[in-house]
N, C-alpha and C positions, 0 to 999 in steps of 0.2 A: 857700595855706594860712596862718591865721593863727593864730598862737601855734604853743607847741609840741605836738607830738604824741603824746600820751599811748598809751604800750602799756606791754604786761606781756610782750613778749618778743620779739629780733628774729632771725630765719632770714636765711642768706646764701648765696648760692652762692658757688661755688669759683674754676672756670677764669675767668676773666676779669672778674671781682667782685673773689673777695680776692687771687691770687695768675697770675700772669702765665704760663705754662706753656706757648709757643707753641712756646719753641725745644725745648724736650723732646721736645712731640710730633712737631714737623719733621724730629730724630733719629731719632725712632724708624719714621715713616713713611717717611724715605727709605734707613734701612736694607732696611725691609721689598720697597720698589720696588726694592732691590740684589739681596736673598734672591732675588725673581722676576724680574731680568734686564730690569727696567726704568727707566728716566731719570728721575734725582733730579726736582724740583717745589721749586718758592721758596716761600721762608717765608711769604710775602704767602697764596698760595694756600692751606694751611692753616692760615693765619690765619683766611680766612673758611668754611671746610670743618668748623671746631668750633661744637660745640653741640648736639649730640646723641646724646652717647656713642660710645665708641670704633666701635662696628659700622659707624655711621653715618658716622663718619671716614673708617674704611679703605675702606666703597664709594666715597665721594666721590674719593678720593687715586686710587682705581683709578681712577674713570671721570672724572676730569678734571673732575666739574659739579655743581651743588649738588643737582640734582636726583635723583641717585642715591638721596638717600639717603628721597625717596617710594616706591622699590620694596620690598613689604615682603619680599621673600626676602633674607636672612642673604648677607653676603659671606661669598668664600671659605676654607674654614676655613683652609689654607695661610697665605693671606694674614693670617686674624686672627691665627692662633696667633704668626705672623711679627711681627708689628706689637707683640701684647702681651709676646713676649720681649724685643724690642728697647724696648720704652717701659717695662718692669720695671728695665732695664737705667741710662735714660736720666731715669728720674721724678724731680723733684726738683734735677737735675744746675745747670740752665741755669736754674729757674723763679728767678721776683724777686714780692716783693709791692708791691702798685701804692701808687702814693703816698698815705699821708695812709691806708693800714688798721691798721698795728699802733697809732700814735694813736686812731684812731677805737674801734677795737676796745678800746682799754685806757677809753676813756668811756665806752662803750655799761656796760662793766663795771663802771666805778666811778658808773653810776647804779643798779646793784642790777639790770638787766635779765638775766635769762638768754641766751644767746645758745647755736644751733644753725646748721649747715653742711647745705642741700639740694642733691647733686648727681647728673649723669647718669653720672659716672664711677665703675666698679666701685672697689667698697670694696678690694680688693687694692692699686689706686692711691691713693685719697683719704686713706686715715688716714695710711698714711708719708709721704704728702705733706703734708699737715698737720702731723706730727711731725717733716720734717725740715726744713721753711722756721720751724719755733718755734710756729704758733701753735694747735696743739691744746691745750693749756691754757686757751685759750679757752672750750671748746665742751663746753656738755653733753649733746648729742645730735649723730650726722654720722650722715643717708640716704643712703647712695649708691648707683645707679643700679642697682643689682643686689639691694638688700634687699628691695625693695617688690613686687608684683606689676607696680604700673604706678609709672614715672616721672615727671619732669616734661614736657609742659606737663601732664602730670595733676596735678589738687588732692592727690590722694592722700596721696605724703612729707609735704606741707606741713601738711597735717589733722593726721595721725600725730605729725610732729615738734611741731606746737603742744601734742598733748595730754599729748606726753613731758616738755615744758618748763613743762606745768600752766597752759594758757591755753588760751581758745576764740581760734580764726583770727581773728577780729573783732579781738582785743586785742593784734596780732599785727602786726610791719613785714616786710615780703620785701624785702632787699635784692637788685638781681638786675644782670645788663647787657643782657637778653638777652628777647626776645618771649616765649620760654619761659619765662622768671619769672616775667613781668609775666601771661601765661596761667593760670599755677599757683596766683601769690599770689592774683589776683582771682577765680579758680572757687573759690579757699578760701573765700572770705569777708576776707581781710588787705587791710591797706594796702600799697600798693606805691613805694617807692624805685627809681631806675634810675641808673647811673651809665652813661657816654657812652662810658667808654673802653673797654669790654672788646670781645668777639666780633659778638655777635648775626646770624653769618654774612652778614656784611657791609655791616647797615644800620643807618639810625640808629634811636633810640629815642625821640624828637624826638615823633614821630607817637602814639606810646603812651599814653595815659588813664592815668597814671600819677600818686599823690599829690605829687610833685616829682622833679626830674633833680638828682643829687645830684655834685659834681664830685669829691667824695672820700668815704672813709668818714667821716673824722674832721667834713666839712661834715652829714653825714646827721644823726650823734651830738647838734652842737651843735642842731638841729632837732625833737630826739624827748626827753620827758621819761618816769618812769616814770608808769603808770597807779594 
């Protein structure tokens, strides 16, 4: 990519984008496995079991493999209910933002760009999450996984959110870590940013057609002008 990147507004995701939230869920998942009388699981393993909203968690944590979370019947509710008391509990607690977002974030801002939050997690979790690591002040629009009809990797939130933040997709960055961003931003129409460190259930994003691999926020920022 040469020169900077002209848009009129950047979306981002959440979990392992802007803010770091593995040990949360690993509380809350291994209370859950306590509630049902079964052996805690390491942090490593969901580590890579996120990325597609909590449902899709808690089959994975149950069945031990990533592929659970291709069965399209609903885990069980015991177990979600379990899971989402104990992560109501645990939200927020443990989470850290990755390096180099609250810089990034206060550029992207201080270029006049709008900035929105696309995620798979229900809004019951995202916005206090967001209000309690500080950076909802940021954001003038957050989809979370449960507003929409369809989620990410659907274009859908990202359509939606561009048109809230008064831009067509096109004029539009998706920052993401995850296959599922990078599916979302580009069925929109947006450009796509990817940073290396987050989830993306365990692999790299290296492979991805993506407009650049971004090593921080604040690296994305110095990259993107307004449009």
């Amino acid at each position: 990519m040469s020169g900077p990147l002209a848009v009129r507004a950047v979306l981002f995701d959440l979990d392992g984008t802007l803010i770091d939230t593995v040990l949360d869920l690993h509380a809350a998942a291994n209370a859950m496995l306590g509630d049902l009388g079964r052996p805690e699981i390491a942090v490593a393993a969901v580590r890579s079991y996120v990325g597609r909203g909590i449902p899709n968690l808690v089959k994975r944590v149950l069945a031990g493999n990533m592929v659970a979370a291709d069965d399209p019947a609903p885990p069980p509710k015991a177990a979600l209910d379990s899971f989402r008391h104990h992560y109501a509990i645990a939200n927020g607690r443990h989470a850290l933002l990755f390096p180099g977002v609250r810089e990034g974030l206060e550029a992207f801002r201080d270029l006049g760009l709008p900035l929105g939050v696309i995620t798979n997690k229900a809004e019951a979790f995202s916005v206090p999450l967001l209000e309690q690591v500080g950076l909802a002040p940021f954001f003038q629009v957050v989809v979370s996984g449960d507003v929409l009809p369809r989620a990410k990797p659907d274009p859908m939130p990202v359509i939606w959110a561009s048109g809230r933040l008064g831009a067509s997709p096109a004029e539009v960055l998706m920052i993401g870590d995850s296959v599922h961003d990078f599916h979302a931003g580009r069925s929109a129409g947006c450009h796509v940013f990817l940073v290396p460190y987050g989830y993306n259930e365990g692999r790299g994003v290296s492979d991805l057609a993506c407009d650049a691999i971004v090593s921080t926020l604040a690296e994305a920022a110095q990259r993107v002008s307004h449009a």
